[in-house]
C-alpha positions in Angstrom: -10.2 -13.7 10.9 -7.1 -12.8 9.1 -4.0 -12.2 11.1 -1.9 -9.2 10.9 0.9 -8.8 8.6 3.0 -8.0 12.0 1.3 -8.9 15.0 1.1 -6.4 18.0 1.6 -8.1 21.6 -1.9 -8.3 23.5 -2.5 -5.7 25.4 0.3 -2.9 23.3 -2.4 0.0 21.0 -1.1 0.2 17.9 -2.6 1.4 14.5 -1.5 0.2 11.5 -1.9 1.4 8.1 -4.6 0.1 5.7 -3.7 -2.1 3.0 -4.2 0.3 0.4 -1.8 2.5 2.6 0.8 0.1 2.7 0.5 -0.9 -0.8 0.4 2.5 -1.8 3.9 2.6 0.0 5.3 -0.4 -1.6 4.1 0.9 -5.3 5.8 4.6 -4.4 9.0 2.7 -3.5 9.2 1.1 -6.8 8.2 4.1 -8.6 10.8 6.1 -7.3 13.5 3.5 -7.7 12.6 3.3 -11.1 12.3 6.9 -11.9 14.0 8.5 -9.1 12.5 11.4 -6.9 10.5 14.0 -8.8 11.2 17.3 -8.9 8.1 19.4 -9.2 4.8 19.0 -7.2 3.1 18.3 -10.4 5.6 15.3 -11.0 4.9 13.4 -6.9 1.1 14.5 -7.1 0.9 11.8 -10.6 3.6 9.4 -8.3 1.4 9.2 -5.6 -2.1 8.8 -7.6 -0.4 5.9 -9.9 0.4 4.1 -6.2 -2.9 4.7 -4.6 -4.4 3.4 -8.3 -1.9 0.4 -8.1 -3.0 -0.3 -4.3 -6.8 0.1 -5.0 -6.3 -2.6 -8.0 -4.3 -4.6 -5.4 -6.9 -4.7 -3.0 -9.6 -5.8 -5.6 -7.8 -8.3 -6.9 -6.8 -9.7 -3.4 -10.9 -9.9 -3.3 -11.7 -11.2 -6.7 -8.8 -14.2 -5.9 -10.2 -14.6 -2.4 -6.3 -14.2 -1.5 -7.7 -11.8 1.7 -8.7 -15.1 3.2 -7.4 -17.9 5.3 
């Protein structure tokens, strides 16, 4: 069983995101620092597909290299 990325004490309910959530998030983050904030709805609709892409690819690869494992 992998461990979590932040472990939650026995006993707390907590719900995490998934890892295509959270790399998602760390794509956007680089995106935007990059490129800054977009303006139209257009413009975050494309920075927000190219981070779910870049996640999805993440989590694939993690599989492909067996990195998902202990």
């Amino acid at each position: 069983m992998v461990s979590p990325m932040f472990p939650v004490p026995s006993g707390a309910e907590a719900k995490g995101a998934t890892d295509v959530k959270w790399f998602a998030g760390l794509a956007m983050q680089v995106i935007i620092d990059q490129q800054g904030i977009p303006e139209t709805d257009s413009a975050r609709d494309e920075f927000a597909l190219w981070a779910y892409r870049m996640a999805q690819a993440m989590v694939r690869a993690e599989k492909t290299l067996h990195a998902d494992e202990d």
